[in-house]
Every structure is written in structure tokens, then in C-alpha cells.
N, CA, C and O atoms as a GROMACS GRO file, in nm:
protein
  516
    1UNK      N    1   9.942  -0.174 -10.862
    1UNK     CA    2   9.832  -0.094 -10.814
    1UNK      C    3   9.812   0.019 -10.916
    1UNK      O    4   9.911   0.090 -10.930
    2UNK      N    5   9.704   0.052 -10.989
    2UNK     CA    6   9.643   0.117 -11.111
    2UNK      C    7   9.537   0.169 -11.076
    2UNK      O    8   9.553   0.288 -11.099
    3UNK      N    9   9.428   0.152 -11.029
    3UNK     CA   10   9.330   0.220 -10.985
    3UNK      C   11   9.331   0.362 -10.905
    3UNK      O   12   9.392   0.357 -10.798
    4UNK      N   13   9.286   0.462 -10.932
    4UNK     CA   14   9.318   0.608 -10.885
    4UNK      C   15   9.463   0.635 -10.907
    4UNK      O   16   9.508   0.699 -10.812
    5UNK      N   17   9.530   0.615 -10.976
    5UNK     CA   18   9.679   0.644 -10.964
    5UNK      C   19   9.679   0.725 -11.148
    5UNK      O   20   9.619   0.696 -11.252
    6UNK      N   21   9.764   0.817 -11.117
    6UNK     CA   22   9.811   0.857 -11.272
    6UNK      C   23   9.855   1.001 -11.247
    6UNK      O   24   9.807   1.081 -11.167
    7UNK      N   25   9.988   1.024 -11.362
    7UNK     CA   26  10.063   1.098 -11.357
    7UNK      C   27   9.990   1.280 -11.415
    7UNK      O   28   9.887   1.306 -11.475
    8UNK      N   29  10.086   1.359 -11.368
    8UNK     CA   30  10.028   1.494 -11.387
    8UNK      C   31   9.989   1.528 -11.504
    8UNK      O   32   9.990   1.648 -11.535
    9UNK      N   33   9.945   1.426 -11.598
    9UNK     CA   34   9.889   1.490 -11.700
    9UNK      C   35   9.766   1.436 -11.720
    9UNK      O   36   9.682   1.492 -11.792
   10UNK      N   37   9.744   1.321 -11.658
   10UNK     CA   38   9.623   1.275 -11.594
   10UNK      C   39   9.595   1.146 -11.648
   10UNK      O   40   9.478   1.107 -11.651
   11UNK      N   41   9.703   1.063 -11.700
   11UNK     CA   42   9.731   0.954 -11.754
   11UNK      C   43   9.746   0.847 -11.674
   11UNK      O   44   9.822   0.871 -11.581
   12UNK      N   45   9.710   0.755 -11.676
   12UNK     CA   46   9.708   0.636 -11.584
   12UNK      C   47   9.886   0.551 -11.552
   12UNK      O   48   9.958   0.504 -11.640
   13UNK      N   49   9.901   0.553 -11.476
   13UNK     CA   50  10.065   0.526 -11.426
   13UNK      C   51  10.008   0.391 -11.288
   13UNK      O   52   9.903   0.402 -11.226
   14UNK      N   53  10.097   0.289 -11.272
   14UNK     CA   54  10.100   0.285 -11.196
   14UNK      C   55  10.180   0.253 -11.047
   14UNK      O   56  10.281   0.322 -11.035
   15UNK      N   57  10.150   0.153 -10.922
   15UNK     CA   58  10.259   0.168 -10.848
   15UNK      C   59  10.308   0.089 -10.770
   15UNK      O   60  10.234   0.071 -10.674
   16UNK      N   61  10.447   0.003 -10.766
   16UNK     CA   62  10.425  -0.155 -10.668
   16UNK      C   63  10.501  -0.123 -10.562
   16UNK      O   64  10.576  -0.026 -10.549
   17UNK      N   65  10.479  -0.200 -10.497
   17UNK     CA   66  10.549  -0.184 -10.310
   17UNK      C   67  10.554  -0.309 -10.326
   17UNK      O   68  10.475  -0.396 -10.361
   18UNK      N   69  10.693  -0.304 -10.284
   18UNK     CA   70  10.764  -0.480 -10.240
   18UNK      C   71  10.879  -0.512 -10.180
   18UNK      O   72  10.983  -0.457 -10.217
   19UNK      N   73  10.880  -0.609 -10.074
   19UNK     CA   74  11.058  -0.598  -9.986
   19UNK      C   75  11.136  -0.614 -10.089
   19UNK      O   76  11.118  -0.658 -10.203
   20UNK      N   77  11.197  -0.586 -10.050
   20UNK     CA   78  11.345  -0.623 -10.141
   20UNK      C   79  11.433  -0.637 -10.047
   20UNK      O   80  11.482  -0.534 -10.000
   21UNK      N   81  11.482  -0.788  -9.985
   21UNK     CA   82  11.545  -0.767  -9.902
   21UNK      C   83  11.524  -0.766  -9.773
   21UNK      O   84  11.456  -0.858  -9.728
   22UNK      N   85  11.579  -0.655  -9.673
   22UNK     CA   86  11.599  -0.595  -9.547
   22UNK      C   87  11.542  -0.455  -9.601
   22UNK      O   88  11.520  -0.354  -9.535
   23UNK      N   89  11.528  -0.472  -9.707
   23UNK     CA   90  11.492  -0.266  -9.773
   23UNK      C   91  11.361  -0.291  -9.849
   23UNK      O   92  11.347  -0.391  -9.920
   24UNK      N   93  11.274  -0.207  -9.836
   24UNK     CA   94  11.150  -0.164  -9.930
   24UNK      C   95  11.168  -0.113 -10.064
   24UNK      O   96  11.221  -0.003 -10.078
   25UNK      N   97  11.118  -0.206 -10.197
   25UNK     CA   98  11.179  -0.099 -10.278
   25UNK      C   99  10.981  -0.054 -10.322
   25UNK      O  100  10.872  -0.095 -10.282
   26UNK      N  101  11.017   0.027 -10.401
   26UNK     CA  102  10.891   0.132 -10.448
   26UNK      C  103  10.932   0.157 -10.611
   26UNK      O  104  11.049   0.187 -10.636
   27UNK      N  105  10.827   0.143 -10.732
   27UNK     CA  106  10.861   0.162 -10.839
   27UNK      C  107  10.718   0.164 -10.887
   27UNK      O  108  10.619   0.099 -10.850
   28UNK      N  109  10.734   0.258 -10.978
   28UNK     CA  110  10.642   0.431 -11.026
   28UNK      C  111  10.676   0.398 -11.144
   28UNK      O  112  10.794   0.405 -11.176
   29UNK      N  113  10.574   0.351 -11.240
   29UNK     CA  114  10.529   0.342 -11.375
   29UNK      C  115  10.489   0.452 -11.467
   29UNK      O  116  10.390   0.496 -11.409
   30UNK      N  117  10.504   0.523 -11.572
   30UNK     CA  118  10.397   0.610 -11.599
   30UNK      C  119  10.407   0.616 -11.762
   30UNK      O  120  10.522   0.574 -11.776
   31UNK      N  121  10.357   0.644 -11.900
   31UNK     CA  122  10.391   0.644 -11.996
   31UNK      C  123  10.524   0.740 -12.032
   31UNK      O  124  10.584   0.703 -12.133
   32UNK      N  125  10.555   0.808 -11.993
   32UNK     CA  126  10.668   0.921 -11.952
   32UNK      C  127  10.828   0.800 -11.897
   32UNK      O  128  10.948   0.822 -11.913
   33UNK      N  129  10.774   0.706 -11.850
   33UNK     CA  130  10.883   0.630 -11.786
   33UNK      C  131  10.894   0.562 -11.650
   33UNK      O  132  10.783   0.552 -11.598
   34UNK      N  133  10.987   0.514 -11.578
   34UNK     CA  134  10.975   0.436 -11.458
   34UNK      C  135  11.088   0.552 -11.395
   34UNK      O  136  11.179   0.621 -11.442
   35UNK      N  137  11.012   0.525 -11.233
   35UNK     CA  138  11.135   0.533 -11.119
   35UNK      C  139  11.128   0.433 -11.042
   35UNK      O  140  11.023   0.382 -11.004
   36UNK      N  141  11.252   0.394 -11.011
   36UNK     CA  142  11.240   0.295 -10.850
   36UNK      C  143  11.337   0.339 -10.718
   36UNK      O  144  11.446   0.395 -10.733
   37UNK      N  145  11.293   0.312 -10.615
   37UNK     CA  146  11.398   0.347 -10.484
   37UNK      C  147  11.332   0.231 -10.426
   37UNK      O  148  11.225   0.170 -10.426
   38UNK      N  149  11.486   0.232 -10.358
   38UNK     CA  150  11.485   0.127 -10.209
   38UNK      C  151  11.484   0.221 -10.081
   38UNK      O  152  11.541   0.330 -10.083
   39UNK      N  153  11.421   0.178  -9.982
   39UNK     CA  154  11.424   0.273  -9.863
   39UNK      C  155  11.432   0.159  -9.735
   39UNK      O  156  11.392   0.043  -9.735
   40UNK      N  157  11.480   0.215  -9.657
   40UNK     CA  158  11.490   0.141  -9.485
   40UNK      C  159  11.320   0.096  -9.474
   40UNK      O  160  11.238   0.149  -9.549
   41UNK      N  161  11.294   0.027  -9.408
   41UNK     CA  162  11.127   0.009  -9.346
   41UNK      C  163  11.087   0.126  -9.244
   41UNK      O  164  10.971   0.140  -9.203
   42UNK      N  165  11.197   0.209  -9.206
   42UNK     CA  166  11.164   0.308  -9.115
   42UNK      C  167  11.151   0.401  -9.207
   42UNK      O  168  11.054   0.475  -9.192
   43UNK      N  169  11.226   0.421  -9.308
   43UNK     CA  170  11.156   0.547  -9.388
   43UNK      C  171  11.016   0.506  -9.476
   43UNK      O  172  10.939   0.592  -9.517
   44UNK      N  173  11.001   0.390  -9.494
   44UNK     CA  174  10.903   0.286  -9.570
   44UNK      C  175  10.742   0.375  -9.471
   44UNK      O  176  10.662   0.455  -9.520
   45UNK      N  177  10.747   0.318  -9.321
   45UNK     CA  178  10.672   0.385  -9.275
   45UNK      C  179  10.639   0.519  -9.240
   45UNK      O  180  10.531   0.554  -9.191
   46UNK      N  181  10.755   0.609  -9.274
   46UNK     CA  182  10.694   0.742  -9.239
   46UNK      C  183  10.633   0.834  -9.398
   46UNK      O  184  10.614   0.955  -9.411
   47UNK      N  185  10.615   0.714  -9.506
   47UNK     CA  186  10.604   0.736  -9.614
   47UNK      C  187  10.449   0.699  -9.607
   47UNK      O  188  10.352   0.719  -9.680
   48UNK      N  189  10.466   0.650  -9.514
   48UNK     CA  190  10.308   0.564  -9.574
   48UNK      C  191  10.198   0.657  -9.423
   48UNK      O  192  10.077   0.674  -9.414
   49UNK      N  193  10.304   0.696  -9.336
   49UNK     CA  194  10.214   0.785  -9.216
   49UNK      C  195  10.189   0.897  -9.327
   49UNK      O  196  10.072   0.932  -9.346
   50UNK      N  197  10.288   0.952  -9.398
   50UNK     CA  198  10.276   1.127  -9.499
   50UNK      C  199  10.167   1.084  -9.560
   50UNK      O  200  10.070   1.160  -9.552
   51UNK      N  201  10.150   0.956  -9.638
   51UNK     CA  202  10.032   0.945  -9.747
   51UNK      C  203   9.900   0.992  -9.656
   51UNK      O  204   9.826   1.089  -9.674
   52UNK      N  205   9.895   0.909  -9.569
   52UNK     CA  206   9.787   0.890  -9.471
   52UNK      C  207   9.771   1.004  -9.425
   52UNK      O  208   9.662   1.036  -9.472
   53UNK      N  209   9.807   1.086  -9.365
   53UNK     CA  210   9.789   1.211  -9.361
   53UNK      C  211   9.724   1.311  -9.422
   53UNK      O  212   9.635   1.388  -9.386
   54UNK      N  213   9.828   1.284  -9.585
   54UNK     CA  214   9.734   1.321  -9.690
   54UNK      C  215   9.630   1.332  -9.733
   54UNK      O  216   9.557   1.428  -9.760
   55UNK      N  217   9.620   1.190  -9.744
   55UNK     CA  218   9.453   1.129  -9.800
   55UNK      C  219   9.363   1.178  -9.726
   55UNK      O  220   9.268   1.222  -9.790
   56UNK      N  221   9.351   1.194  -9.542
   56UNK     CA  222   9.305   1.195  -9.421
   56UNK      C  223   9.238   1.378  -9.491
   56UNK      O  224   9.125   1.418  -9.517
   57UNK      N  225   9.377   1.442  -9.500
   57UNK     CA  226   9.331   1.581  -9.539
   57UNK      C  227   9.285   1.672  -9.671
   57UNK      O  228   9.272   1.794  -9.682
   58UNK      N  229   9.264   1.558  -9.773
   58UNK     CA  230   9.232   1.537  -9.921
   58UNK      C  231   9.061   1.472  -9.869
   58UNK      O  232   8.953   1.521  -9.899
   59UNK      N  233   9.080   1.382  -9.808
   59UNK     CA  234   8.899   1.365  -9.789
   59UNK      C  235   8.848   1.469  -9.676
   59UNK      O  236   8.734   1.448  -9.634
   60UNK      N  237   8.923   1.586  -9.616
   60UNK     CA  238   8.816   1.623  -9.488
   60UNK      C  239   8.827   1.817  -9.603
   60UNK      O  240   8.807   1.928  -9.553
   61UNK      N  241   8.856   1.793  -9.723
   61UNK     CA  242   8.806   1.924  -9.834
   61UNK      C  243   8.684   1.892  -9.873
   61UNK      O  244   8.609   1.986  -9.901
   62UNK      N  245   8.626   1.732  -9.886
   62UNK     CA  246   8.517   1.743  -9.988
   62UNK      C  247   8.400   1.698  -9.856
   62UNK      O  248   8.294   1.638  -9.875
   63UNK      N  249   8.454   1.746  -9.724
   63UNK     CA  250   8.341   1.731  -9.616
   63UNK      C  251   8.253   1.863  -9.611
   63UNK      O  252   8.296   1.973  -9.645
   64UNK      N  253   8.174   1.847  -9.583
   64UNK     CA  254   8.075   1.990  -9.569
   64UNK      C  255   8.118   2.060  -9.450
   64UNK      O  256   8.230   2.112  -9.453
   65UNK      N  257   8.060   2.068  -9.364
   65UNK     CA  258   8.083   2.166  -9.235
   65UNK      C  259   8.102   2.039  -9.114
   65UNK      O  260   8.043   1.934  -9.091
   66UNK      N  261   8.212   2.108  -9.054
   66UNK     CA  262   8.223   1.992  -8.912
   66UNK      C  263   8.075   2.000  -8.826
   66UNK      O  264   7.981   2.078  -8.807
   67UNK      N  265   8.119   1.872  -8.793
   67UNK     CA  266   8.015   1.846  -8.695
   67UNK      C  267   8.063   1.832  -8.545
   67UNK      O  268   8.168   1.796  -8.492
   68UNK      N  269   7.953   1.869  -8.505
   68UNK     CA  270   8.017   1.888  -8.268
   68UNK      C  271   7.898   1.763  -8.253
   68UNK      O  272   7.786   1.759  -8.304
   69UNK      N  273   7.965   1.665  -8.165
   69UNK     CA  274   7.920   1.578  -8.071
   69UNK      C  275   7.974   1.583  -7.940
   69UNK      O  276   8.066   1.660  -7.909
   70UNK      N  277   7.921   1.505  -7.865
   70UNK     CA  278   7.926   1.494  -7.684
   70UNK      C  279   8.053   1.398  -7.682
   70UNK      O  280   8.074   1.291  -7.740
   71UNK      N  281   8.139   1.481  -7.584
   71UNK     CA  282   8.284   1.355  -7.604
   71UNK      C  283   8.208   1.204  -7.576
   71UNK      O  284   8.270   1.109  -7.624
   72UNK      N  285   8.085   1.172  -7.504
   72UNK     CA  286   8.057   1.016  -7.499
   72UNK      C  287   8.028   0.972  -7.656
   72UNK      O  288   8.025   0.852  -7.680
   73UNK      N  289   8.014   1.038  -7.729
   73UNK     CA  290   7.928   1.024  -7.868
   73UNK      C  291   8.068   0.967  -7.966
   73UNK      O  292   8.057   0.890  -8.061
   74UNK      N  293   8.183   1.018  -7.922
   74UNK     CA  294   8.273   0.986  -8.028
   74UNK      C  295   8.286   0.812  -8.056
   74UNK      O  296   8.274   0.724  -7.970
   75UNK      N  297   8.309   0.796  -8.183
   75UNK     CA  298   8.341   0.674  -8.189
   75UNK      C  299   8.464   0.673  -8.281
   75UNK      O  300   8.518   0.780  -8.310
   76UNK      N  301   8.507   0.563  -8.325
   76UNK     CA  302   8.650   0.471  -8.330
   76UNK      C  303   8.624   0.586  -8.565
   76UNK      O  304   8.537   0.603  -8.650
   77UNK      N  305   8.737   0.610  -8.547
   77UNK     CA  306   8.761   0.677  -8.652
   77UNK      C  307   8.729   0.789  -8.698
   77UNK      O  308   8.777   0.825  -8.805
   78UNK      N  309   8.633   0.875  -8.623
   78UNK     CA  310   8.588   1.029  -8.627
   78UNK      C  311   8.733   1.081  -8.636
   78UNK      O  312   8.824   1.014  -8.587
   79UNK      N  313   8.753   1.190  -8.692
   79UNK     CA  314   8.823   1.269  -8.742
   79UNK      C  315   8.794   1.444  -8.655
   79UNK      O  316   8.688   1.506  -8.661
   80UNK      N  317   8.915   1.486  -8.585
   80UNK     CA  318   8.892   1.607  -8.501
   80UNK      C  319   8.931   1.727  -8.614
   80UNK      O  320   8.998   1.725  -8.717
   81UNK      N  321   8.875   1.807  -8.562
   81UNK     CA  322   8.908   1.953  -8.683
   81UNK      C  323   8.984   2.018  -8.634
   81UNK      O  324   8.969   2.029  -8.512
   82UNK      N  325   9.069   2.074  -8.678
   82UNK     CA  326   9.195   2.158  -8.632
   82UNK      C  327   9.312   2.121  -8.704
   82UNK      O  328   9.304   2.009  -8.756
   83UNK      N  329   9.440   2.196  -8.726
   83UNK     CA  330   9.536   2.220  -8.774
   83UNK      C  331   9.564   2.108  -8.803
   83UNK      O  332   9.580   2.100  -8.925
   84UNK      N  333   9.582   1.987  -8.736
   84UNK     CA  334   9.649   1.828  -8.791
   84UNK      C  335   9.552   1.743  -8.753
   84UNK      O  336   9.459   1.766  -8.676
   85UNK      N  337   9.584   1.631  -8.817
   85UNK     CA  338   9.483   1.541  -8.860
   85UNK      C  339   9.470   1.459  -8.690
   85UNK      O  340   9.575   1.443  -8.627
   86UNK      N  341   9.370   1.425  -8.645
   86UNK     CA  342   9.346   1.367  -8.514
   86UNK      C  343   9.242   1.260  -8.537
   86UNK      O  344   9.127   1.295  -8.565
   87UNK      N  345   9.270   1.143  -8.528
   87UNK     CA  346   9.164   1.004  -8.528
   87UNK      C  347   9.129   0.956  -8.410
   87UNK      O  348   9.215   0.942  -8.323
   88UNK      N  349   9.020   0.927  -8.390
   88UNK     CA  350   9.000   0.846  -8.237
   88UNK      C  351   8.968   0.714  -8.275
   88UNK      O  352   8.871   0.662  -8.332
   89UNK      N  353   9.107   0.660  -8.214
   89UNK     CA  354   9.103   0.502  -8.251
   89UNK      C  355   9.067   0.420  -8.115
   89UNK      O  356   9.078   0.298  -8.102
   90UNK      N  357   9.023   0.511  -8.019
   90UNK     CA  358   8.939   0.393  -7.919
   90UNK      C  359   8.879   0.478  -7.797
   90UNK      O  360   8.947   0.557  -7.732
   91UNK      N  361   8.748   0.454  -7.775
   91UNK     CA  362   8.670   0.537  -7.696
   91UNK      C  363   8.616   0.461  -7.550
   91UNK      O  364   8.553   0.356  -7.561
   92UNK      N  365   8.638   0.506  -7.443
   92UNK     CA  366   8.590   0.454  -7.361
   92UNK      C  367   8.529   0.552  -7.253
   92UNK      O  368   8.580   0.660  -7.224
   93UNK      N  369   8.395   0.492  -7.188
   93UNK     CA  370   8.313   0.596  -7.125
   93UNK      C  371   8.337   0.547  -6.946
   93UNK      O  372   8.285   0.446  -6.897
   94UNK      N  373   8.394   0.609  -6.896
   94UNK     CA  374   8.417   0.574  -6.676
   94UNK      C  375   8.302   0.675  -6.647
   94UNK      O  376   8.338   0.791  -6.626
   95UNK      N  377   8.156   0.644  -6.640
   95UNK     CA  378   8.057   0.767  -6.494
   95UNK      C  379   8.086   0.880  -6.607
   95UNK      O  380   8.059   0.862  -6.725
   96UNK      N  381   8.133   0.979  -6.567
   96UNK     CA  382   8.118   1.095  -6.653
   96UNK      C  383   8.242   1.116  -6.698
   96UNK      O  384   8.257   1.231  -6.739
   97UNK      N  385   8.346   1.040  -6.705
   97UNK     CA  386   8.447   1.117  -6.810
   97UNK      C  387   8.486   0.981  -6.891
   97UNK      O  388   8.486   0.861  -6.865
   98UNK      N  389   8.526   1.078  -7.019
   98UNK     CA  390   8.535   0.981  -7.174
   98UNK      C  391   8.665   0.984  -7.179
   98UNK      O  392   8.738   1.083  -7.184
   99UNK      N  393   8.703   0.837  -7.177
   99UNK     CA  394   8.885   0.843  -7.236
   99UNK      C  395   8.880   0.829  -7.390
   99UNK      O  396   8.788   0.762  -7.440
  100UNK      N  397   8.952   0.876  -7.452
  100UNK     CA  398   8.966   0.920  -7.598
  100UNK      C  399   9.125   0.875  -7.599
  100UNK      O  400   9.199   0.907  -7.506
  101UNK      N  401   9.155   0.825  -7.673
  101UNK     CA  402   9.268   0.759  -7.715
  101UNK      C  403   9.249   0.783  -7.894
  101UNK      O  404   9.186   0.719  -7.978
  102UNK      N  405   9.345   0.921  -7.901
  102UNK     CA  406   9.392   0.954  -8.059
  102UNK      C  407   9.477   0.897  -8.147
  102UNK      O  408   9.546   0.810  -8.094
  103UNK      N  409   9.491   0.910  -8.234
  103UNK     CA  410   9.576   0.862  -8.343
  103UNK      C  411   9.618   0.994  -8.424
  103UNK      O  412   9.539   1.062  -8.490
  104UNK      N  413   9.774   1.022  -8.407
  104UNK     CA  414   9.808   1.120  -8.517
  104UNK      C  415   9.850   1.052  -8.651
  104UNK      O  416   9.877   0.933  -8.662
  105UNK      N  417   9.854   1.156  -8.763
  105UNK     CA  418   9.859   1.128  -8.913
  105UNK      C  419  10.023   1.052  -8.921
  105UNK      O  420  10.066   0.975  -9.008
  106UNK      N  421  10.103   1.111  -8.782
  106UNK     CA  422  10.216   1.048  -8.779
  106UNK      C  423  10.227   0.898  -8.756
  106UNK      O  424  10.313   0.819  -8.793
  107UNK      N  425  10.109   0.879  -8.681
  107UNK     CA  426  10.173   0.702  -8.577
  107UNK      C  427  10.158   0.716  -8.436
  107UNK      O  428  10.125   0.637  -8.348
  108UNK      N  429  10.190   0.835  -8.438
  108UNK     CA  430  10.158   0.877  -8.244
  108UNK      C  431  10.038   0.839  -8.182
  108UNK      O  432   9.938   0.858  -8.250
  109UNK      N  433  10.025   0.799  -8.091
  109UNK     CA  434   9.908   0.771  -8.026
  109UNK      C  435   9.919   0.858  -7.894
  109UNK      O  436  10.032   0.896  -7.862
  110UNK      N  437   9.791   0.900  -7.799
  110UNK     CA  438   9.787   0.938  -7.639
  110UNK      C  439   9.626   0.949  -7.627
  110UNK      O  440   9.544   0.970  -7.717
  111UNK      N  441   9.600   0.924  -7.461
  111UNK     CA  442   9.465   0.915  -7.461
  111UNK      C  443   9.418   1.086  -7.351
  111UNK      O  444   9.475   1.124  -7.249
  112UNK      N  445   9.365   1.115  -7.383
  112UNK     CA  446   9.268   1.255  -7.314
  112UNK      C  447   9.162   1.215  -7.244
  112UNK      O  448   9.113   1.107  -7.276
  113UNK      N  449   9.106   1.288  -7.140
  113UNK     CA  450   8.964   1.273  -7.083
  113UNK      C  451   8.942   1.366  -7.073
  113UNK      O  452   9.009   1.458  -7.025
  114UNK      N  453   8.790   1.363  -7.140
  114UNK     CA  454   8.716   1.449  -7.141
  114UNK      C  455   8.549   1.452  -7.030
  114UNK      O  456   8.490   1.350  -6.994
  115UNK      N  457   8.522   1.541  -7.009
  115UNK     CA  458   8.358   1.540  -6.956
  115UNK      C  459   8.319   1.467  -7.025
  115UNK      O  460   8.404   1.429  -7.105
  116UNK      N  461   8.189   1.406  -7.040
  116UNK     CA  462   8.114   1.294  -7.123
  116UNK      C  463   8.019   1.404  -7.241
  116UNK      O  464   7.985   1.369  -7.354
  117UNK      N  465   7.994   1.522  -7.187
  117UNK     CA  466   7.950   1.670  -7.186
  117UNK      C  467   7.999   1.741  -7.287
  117UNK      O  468   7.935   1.792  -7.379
  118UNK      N  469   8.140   1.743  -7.265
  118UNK     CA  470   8.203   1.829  -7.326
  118UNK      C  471   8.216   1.784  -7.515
  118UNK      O  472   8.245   1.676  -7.566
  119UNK      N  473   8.172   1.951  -7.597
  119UNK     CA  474   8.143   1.947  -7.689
  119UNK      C  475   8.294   1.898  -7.783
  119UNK      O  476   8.402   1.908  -7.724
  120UNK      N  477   8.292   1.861  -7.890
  120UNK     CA  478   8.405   1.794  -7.956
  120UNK      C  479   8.378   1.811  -8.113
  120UNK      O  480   8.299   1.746  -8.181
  121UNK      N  481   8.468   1.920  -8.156
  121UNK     CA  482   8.408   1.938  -8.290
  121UNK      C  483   8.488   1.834  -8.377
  121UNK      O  484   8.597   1.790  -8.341
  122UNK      N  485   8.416   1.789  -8.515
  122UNK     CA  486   8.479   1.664  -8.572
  122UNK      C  487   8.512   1.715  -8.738
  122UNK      O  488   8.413   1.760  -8.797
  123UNK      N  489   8.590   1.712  -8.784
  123UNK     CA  490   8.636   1.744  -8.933
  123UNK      C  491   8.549   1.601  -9.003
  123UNK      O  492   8.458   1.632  -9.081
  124UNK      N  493   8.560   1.523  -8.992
  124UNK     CA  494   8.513   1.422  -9.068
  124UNK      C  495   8.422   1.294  -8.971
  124UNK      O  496   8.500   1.214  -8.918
  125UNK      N  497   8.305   1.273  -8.949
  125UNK     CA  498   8.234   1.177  -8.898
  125UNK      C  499   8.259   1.025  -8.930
  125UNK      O  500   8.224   0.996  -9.044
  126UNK      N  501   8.296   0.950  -8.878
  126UNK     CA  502   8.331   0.814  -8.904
  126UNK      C  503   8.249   0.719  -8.988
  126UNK      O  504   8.156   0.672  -8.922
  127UNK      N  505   8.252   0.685  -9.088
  127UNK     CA  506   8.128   0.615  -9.186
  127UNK      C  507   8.058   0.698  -9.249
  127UNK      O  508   7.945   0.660  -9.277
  128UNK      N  509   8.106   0.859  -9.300
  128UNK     CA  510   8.055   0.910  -9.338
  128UNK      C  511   8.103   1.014  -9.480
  128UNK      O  512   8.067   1.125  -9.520
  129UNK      N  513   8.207   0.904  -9.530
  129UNK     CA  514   8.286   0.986  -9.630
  129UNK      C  515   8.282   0.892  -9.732
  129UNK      O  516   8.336   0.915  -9.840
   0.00000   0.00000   0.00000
């Protein structure tokens, strides 16, 4: 993997992910030299929740100003504004209240209800980055 990837001097490096095993290994190319590590699949994934996180809060800098919709309005990947990263990975509307089922940058999931009404400010609009 080479595309968008390259080391702090702004040189193109790049980066493979592959089992090895029962273990993940990871190995980092760069003209400077190689690293590699093996990791558990449980640290494998909380590597790849941190990226995600990242990226999540690396694209909601080059967003303009949040936007407020009607909790019925949310849909499947809007992005909530506030301190940590919040995804709505599934929306469902009962009469007047909206179940919202989030996604944290961690892996966590839980669902909220809201009024159908109630305003919901969004860091990043879904299909819109």
C-alpha cells in the first residue's frame, strides 16, 4: 500500500498488513529503511479503531461549519460534533422518536432516542467529504 503514504520528509514509503500466523505482522518501508512488528489481532484492531479515529478527525478539519438536522433527518454515517468522534451507523424512525444507534472511533456501539424534532448538530454530513 503506496498511495497517500510517506515518511516525514514527505517521501513516498510504503505499508503491508499481513497474518503471520495467529499474529498480525505490519512492515513500514521508507527510503530511510524498514520496520516490522507482529501484534495479537486484538492489538491489530485497536490499531486500526486509533487510525480510524484519526482519519474520522483529520477529515472533520477540512469541513466547514457543522451542520444541525432533525434527529429523523440523520442518516447511516453522519458524523456528530463534539469532543469524540460519533458515527450513526443505523437510523430508525417509531411515530415521533428516532432510534440512533452510534458508532464510536473505538468499536463501541449504543443506540439513543431522540424526539424526531430534536436538533442534532453534525461535524461531518454523510456523502459529503
Amino acid at each position: 500500500m503506496t498511495n497517500g503514504i510517506e515518511d516525514a520528509e514527505g517521501r513516498g514509503a510504503t505499508l503491508e498488513v499481513n497474518p503471520v500466523g495467529a499474529r498480525v505482522g505490519i512492515r513500514a518501508t521508507a527510503p530511510w529503511g524498514e520496520l516490522s512488528l507482529n501484534c495479537t489481532p486484538a492489538r491489530a484492531r485497536e490499531l486500526a479503531a486509533a487510525l480510524a479515529l484519526a482519519a474520522d478527525e483529520a477529515d472533520s478539519v477540512r469541513t466547514a461549519e457543522p451542520v444541525t438536522v432533525k434527529a429523523s433527518e440523520l442518516r447511516r454515517g453522519d458524523v456528530r460534533d463534539g469532543d469524540r468522534a460519533m458515527t450513526v451507523d443505523n437510523i430508525r424512525v417509531d411515530g415521533v422518536t428516532a432510534h440512533v444507534t452510534w458508532r464510536s472511533g473505538a468499536g463501541r456501539s449504543w443506540t439513543q432516542a431522540y424526539d424526531v424534532d430534536a436538533d442534532i448538530t453534525l461535524r461531518r454530513r454523510a456523502g459529503s467529504h
